[in-house]
VEXNUDO-625462 format. One line per field, with one value per residue: residue number from 1; residue in three letters; chain; x, y, z of N, C-alpha, C in turn. Coordinates in steps of 0.2 Angstrom, whole numbers, padded with zeros to 4 digits. Example, Ala and Ser with C-alpha at 12.3 -4.5 7.8 and 13.67 -1.06 7.14 Angstrom:
BEGIN
pos: c(1  2)
code: c(ALA  SER)
unit: c(A  A)
n.c1: c(0066  0064)
n.c2: c(-0028  -0011)
n.c3: c(0039  0035)
ca.c1: c(0062  0068)
ca.c2: c(-0022  -0005)
ca.c3: c(0039  0036)
c.c1: c(0066  0064)
c.c2: c(-0016  0000)
c.c3: c(0039  0039)
END
This chain:
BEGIN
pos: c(1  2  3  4  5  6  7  8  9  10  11  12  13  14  15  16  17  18  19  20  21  22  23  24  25  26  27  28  29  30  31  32  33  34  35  36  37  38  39  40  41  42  43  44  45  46  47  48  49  50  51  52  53  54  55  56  57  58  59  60  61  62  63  64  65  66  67  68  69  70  71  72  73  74  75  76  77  78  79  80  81  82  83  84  85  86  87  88  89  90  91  92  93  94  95  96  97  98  99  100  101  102  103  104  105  106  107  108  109  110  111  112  113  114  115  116  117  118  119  120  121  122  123  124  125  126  127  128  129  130  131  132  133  134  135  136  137  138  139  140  141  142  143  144  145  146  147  148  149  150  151  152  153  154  155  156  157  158  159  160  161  162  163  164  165  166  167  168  169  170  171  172  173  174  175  176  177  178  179  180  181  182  183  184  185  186  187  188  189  190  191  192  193  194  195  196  197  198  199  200  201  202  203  204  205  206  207  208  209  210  211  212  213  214  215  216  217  218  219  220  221  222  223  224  225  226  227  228  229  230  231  232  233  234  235  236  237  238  239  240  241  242  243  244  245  246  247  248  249  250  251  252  253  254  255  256  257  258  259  260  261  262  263  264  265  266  267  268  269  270  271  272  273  274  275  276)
code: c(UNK  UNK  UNK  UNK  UNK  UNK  UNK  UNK  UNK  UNK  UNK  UNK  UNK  UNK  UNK  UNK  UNK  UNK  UNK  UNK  UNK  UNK  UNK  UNK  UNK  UNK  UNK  UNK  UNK  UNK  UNK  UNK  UNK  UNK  UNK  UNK  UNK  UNK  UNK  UNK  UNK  UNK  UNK  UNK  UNK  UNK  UNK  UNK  UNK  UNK  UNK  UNK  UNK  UNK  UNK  UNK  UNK  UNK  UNK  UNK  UNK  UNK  UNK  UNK  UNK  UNK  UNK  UNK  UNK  UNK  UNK  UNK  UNK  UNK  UNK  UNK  UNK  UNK  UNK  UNK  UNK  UNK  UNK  UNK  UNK  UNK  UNK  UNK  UNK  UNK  UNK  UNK  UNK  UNK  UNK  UNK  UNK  UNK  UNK  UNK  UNK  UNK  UNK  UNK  UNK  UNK  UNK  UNK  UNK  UNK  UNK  UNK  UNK  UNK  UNK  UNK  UNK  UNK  UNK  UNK  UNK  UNK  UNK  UNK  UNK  UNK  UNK  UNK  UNK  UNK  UNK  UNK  UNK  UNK  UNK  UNK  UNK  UNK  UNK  UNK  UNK  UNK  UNK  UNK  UNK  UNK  UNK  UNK  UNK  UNK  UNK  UNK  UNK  UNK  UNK  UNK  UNK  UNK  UNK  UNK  UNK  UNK  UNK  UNK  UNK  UNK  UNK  UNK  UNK  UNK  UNK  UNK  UNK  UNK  UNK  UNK  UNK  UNK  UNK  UNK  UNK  UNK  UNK  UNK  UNK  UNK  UNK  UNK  UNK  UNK  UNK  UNK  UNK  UNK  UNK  UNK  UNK  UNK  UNK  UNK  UNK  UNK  UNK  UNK  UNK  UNK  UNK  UNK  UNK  UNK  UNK  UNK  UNK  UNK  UNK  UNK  UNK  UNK  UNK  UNK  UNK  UNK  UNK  UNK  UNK  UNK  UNK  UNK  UNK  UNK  UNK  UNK  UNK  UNK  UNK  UNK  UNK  UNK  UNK  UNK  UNK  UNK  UNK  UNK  UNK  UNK  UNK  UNK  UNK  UNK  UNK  UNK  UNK  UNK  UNK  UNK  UNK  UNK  UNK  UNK  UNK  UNK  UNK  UNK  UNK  UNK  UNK  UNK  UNK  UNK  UNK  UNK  UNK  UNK  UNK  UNK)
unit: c(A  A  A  A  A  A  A  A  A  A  A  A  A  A  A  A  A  A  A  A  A  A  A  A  A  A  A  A  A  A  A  A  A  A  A  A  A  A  A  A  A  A  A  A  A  A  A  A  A  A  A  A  A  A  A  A  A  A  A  A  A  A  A  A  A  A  A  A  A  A  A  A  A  A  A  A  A  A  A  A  A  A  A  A  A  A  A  A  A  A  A  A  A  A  A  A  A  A  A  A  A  A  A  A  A  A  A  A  A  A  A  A  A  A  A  A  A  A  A  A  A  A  A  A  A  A  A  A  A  A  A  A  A  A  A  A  A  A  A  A  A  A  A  A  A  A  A  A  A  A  A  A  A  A  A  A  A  A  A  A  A  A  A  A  A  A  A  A  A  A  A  A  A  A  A  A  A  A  A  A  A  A  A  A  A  A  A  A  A  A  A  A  A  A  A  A  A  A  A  A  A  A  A  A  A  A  A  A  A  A  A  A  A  A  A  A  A  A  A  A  A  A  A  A  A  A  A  A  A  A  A  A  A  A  A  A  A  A  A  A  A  A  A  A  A  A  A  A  A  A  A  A  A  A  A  A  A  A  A  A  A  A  A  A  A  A  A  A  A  A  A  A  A  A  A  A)
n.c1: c(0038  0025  0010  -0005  -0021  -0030  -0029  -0031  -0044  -0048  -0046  -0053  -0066  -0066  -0065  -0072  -0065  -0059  -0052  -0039  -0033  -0034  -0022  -0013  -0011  -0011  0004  0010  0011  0016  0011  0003  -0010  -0019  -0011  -0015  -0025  -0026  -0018  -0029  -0038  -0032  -0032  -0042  -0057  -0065  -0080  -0082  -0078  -0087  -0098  -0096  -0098  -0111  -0122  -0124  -0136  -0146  -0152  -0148  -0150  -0145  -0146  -0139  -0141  -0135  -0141  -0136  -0137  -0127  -0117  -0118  -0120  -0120  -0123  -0122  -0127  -0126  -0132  -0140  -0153  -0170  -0175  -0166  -0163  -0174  -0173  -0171  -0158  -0149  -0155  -0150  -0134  -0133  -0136  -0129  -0116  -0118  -0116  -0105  -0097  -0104  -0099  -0085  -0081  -0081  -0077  -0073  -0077  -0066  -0058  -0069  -0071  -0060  -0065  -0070  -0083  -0091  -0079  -0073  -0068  -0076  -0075  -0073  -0087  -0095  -0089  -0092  -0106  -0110  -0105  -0116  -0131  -0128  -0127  -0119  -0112  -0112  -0102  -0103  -0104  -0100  -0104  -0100  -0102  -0100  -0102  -0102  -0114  -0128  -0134  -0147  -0156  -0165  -0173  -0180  -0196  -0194  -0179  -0170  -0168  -0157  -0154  -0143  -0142  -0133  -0135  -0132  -0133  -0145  -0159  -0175  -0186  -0190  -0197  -0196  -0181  -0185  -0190  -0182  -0173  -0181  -0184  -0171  -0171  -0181  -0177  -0166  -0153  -0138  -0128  -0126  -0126  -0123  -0111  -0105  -0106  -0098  -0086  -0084  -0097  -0105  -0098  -0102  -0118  -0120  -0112  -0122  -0132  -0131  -0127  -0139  -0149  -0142  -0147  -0158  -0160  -0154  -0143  -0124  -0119  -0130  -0134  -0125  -0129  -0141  -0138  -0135  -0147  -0152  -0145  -0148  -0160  -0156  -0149  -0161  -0166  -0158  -0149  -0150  -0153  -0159  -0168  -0188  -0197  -0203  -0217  -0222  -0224  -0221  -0211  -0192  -0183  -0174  -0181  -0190  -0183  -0178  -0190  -0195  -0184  -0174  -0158  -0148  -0144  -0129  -0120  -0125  -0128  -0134  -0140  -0143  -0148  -0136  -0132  -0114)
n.c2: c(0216  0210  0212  0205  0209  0202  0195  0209  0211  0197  0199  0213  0207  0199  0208  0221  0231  0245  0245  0252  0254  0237  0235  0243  0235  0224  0224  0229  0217  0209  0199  0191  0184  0184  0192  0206  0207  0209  0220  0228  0229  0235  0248  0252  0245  0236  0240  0237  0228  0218  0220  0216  0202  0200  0195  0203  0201  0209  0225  0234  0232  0242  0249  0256  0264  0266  0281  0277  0263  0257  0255  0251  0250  0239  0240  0233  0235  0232  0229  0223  0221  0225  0236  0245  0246  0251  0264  0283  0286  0280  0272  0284  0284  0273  0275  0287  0281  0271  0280  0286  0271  0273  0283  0282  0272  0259  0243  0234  0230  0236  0246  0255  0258  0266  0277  0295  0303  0318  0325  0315  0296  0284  0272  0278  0283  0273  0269  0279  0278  0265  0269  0276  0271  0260  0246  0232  0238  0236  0236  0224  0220  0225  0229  0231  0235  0234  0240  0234  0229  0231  0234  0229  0235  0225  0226  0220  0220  0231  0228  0219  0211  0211  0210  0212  0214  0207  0211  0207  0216  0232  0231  0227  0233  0239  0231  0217  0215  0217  0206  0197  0197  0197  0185  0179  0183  0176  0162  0159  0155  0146  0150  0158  0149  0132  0131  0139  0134  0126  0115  0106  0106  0099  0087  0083  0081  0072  0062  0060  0057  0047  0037  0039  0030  0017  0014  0012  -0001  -0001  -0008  -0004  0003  0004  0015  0023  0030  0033  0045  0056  0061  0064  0076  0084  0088  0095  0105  0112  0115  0124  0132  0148  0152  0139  0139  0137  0148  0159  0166  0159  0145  0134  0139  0142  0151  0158  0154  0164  0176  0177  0175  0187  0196  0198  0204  0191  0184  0191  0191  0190  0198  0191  0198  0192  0197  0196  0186  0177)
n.c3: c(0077  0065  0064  0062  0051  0053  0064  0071  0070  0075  0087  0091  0090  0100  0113  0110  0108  0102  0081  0080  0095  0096  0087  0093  0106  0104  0096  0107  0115  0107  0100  0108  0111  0123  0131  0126  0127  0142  0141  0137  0144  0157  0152  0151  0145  0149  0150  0137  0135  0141  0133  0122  0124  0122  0112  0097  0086  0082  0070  0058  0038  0024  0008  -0008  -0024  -0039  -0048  -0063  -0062  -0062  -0049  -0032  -0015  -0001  0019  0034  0049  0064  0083  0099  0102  0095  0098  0098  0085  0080  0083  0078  0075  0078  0064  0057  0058  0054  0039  0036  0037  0027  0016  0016  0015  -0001  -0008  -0007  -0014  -0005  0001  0012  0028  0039  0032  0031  0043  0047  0039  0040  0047  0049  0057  0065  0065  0058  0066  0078  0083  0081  0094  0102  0103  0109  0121  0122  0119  0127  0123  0110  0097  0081  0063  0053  0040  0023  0007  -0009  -0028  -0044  -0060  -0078  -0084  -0075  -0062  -0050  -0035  -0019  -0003  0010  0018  0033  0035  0035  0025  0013  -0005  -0021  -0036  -0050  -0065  -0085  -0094  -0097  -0091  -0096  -0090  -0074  -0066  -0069  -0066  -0050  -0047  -0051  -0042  -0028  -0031  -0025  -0013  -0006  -0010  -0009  -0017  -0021  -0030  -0046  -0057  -0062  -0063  -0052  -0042  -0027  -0030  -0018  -0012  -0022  -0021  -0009  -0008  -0019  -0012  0000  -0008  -0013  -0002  0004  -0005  -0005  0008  0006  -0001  -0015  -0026  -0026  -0039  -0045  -0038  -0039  -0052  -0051  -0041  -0047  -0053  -0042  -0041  -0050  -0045  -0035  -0041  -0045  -0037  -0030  -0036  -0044  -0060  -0064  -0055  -0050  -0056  -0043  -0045  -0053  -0055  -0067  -0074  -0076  -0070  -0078  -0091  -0087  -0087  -0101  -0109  -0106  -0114  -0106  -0100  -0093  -0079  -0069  -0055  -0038  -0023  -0009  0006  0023  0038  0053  0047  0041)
ca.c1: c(0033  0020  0000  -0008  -0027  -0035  -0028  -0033  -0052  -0050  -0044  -0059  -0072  -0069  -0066  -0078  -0062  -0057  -0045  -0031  -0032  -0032  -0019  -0009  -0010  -0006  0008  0014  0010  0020  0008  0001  -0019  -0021  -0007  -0018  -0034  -0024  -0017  -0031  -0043  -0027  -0031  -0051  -0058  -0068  -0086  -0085  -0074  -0093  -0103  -0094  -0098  -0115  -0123  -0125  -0139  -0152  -0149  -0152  -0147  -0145  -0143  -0140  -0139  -0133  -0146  -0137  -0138  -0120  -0113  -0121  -0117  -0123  -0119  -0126  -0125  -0130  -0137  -0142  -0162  -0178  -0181  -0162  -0161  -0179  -0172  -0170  -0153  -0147  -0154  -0147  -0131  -0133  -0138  -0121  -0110  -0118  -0115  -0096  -0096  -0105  -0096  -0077  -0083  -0078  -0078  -0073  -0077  -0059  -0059  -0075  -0067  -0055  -0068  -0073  -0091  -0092  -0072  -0072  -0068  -0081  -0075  -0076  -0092  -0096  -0088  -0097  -0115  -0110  -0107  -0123  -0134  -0127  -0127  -0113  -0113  -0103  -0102  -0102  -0104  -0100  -0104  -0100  -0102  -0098  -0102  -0101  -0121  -0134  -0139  -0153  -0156  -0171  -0173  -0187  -0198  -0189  -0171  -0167  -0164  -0157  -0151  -0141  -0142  -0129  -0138  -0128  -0135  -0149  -0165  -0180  -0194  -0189  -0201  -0191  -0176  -0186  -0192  -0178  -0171  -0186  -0183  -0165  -0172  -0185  -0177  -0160  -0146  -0130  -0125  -0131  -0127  -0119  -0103  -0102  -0106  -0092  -0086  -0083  -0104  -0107  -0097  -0105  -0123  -0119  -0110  -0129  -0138  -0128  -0128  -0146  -0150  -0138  -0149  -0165  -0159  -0151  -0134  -0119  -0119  -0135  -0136  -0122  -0131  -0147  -0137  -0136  -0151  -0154  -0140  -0152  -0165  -0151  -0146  -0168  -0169  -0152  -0146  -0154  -0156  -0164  -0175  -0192  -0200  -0208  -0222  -0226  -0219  -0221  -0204  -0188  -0179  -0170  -0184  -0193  -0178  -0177  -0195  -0197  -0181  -0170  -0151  -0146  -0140  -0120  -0118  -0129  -0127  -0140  -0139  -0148  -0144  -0135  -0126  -0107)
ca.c2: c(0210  0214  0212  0204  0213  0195  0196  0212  0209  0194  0202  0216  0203  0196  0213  0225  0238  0251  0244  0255  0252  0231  0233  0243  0233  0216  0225  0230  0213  0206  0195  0188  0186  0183  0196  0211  0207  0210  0226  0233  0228  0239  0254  0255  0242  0232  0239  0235  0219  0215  0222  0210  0194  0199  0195  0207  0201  0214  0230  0233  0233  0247  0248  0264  0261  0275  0282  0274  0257  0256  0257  0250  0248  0238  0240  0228  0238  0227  0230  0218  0222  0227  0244  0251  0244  0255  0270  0285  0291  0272  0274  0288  0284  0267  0279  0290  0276  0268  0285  0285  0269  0271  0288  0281  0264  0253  0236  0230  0235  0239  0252  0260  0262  0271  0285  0299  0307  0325  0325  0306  0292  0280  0267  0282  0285  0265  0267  0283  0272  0257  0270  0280  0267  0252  0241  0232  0241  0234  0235  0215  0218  0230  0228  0238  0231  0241  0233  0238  0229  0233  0231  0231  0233  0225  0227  0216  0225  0226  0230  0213  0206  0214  0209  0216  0208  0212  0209  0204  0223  0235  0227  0232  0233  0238  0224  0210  0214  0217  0201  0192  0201  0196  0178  0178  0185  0170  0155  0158  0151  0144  0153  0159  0142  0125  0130  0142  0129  0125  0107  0101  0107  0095  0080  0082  0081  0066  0054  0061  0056  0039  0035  0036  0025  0013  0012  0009  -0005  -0001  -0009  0004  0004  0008  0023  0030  0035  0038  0050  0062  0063  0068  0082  0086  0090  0101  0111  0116  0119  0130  0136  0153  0152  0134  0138  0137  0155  0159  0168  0155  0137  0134  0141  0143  0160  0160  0156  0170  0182  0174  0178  0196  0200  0202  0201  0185  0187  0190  0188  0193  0198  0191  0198  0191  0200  0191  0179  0181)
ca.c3: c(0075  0063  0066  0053  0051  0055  0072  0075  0070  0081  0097  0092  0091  0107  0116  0107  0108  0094  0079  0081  0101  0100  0085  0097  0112  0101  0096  0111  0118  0105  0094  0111  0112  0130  0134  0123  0132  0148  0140  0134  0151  0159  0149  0154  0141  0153  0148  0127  0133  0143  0128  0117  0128  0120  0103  0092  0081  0079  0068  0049  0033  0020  0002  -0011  -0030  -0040  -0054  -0068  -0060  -0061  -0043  -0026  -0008  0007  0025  0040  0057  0072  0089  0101  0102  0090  0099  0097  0079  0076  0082  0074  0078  0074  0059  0052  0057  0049  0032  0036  0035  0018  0013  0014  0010  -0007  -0012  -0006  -0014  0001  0000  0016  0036  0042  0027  0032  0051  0047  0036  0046  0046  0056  0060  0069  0062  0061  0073  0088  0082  0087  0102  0106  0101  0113  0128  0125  0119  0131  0120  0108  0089  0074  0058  0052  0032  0019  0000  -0015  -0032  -0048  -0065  -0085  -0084  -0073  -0053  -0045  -0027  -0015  0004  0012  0021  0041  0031  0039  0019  0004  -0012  -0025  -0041  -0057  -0074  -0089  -0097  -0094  -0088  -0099  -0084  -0068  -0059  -0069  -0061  -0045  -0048  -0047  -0034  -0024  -0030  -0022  -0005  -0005  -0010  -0005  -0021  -0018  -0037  -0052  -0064  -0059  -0062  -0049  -0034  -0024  -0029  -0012  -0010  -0024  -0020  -0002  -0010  -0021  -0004  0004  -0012  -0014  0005  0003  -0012  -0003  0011  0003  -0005  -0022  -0026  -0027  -0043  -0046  -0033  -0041  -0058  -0048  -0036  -0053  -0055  -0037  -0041  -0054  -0041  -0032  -0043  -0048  -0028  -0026  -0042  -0047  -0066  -0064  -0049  -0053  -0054  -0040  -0047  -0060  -0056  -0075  -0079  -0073  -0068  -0084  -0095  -0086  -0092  -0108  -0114  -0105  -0118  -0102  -0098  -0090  -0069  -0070  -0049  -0035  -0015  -0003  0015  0029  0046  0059  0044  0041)
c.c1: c(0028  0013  -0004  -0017  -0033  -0034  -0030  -0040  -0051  -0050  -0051  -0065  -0074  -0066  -0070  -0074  -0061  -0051  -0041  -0027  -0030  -0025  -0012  -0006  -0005  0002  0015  0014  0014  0016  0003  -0007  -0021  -0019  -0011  -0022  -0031  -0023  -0022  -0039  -0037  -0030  -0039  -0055  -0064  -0076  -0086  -0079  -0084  -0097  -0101  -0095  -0106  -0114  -0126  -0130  -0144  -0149  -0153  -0146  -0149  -0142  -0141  -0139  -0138  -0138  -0144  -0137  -0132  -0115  -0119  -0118  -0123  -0121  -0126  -0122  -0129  -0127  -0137  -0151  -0165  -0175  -0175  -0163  -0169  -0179  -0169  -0164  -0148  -0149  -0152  -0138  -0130  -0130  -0132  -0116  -0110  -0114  -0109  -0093  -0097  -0100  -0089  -0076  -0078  -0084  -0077  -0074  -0072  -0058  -0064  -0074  -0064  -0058  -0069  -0080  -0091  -0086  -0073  -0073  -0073  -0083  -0077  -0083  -0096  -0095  -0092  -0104  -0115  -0111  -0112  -0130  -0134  -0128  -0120  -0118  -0109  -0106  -0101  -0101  -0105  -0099  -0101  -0098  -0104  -0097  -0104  -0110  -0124  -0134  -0144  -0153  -0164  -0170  -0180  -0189  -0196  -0180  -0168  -0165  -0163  -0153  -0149  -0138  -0138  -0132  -0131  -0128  -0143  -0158  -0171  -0186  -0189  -0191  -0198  -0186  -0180  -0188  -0190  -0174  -0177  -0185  -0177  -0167  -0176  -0182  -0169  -0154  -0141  -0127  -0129  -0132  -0122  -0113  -0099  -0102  -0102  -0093  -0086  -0093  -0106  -0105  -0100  -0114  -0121  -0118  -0117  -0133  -0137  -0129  -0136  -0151  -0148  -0143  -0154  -0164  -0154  -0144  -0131  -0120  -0123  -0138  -0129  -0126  -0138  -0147  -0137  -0142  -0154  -0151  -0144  -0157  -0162  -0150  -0154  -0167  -0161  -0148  -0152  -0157  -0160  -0168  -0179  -0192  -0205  -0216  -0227  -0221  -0218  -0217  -0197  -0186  -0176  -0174  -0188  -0190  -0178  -0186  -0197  -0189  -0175  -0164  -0153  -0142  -0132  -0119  -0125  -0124  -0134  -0137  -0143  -0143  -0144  -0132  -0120  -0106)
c.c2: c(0213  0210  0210  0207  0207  0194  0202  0211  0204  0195  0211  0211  0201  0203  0220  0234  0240  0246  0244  0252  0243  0231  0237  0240  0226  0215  0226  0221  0205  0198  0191  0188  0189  0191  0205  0208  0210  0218  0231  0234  0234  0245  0255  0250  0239  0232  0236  0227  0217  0216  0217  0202  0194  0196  0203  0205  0202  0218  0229  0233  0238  0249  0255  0261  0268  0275  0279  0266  0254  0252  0255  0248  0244  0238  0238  0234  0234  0230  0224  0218  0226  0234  0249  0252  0250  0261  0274  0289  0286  0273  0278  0288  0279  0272  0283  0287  0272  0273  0286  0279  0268  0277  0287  0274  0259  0245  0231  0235  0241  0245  0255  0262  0266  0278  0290  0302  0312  0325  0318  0300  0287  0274  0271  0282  0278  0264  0271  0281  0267  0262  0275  0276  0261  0246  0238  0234  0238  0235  0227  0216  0225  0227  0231  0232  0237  0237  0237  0233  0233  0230  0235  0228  0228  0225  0226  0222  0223  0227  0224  0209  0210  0209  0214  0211  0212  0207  0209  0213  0226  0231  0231  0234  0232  0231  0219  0210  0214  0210  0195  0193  0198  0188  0175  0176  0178  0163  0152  0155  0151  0150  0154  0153  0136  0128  0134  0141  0127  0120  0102  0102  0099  0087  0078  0079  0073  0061  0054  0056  0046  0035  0031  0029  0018  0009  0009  0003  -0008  -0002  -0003  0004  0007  0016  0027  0033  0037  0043  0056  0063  0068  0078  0086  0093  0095  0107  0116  0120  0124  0132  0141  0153  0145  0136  0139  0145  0155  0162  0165  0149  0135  0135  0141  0151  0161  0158  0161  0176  0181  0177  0182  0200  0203  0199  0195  0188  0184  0186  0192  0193  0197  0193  0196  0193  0195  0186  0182  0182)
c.c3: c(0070  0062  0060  0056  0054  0060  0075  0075  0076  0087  0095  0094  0097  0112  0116  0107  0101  0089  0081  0090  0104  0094  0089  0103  0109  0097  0103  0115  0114  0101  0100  0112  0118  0132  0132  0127  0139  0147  0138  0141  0155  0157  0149  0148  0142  0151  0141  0130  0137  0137  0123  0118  0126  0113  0100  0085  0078  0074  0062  0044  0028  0015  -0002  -0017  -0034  -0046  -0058  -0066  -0060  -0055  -0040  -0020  -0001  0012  0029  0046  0061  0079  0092  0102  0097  0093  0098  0089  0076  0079  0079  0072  0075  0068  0054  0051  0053  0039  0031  0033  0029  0013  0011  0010  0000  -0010  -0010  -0009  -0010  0002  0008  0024  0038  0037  0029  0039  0050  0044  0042  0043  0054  0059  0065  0063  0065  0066  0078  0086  0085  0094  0107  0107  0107  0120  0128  0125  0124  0127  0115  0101  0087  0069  0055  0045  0028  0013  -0005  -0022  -0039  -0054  -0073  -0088  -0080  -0067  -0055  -0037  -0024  -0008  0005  0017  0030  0039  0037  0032  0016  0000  -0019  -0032  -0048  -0061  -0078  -0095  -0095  -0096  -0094  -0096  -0077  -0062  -0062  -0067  -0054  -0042  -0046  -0042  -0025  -0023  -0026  -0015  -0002  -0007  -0010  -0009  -0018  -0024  -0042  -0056  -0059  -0057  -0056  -0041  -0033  -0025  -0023  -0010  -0013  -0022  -0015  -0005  -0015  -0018  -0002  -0001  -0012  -0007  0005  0001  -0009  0002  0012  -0001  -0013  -0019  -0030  -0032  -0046  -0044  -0037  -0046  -0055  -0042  -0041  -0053  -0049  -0036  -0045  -0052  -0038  -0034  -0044  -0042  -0025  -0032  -0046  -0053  -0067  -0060  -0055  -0050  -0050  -0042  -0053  -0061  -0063  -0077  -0073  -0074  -0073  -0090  -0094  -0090  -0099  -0112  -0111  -0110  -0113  -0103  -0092  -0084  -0070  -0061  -0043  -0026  -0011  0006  0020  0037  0050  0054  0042  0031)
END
């Protein structure tokens, strides 16, 4: 029977055991959920199945951007408390596993388990983490973004945000990419321009806007062409090149690019720790 890789994360998530060890057990159990849980409690499992019954939503984030601004990577490691996540032993191993990630350009988790750093692949290394620490460790997110423009990285102070922002070509002032990098971190876009807001977002946003209108009195008709307008509003408050600039309400984020002479934002990554 063959294992699809979204079964085996699932059967990790709720047991806190090694890839390879829940894709063997789902095999031997024959695609059965229940039946791998049982298999892999059998086989001594039982403290990372209890360490998985926790949350995981301390830890940090950490970026690397290559000199030519070319090449970048994030990786989120989580913890369950502040005072693992601020030590020093954690953090480096965090900074090891960026490391592979950025020099093997990996894009996804399960890819960056399987790397090794110091002859162990990454996963033992988690498992070794979970039974010296006592806590649950994961890897939850891994970036990499690789572009014929220009990144820029930010990381809020706390490595609890980052951003990584691809420019359309090379920035002329590092602080106006920082700039806008800083404005992602604070004001949170859905996209860079309209078009690349999910249509099911918008129509949802339009039924809100029109419901509203409706209830206040105006006849449907009316509320439909005064719900555009409210989309209007939407798009200033959660589309990146409309938002207002935070450092000078007076423009928007793409008039601000436009008269510092800068490239226009191709795509960005915002991470908040603890979101999927």
């Amino acid at each position: 029977m063959s294992i699809s890789a979204k079964d085996v994360m699932k059967l990790r998530e709720a047991t806190g055991a090694g890839m390879m060890d829940c894709k063997k057990a789902l095999t031997e159990a024959d695609g059965d959920m229940d039946k791998a849980v049982e298999i892999l409690r059998k086989k001594g499992q039982q403290v990372s199945e209890k360490r998985a019954e926790r949350e995981a939503n301390e830890g940090l984030i950490l970026t690397r951007l290559s000199d030519d601004a070319k090449t970048a990577s994030a990786v989120e490691l989580n913890c369950e408390t502040d005072f693992v996540a601020r030590n020093e032993d954690f953090q480096a191993q965090a900074q090891a596993f960026l490391n592979i990630a950025f020099e093997k350009k990996i894009a996804s988790v399960e890819e960056l388990l399987k790397e090794e750093v110091d002859g162990l692949t990454i996963e033992k290394h988690l498992e070794g983490m979970v039974g010296k620490i006592g806590e649950k460790i994961e890897i939850s997110r891994v970036v990499f973004v690789n572009t014929d423009g220009a990144l820029v990285d930010y990381i809020h102070p706390g490595n609890q945000l980052a951003v990584i922002v691809e420019f359309d070509g090379s920035v002329p002032e590092q602080a106006i990419g920082k700039d806008v990098a800083m404005q992602i971190a604070a004001m949170n876009p859905l996209a860079v321009t309209r078009e690349g807001v999910d249509s099911s977002v918008i129509d949802k946003e339009l039924e809100i806007a029109k419901e509203q209108l409706i209830n206040e009195g105006k006849p449907a008709e009316i509320a439909e062409k005064a719900a555009q307008g409210k989309l209007r509003r939407f798009y200033e408050e959660r589309v990146l090149l409309e938002q207002k600039f935070v450092k000078d309400n007076g423009v928007s984020v793409k008039d601000y690019l436009q008269s510092n002479d800068a490239p226009l934002v191709r795509s960005f990554h915002r991470m908040q720790l603890g979101e999927a």
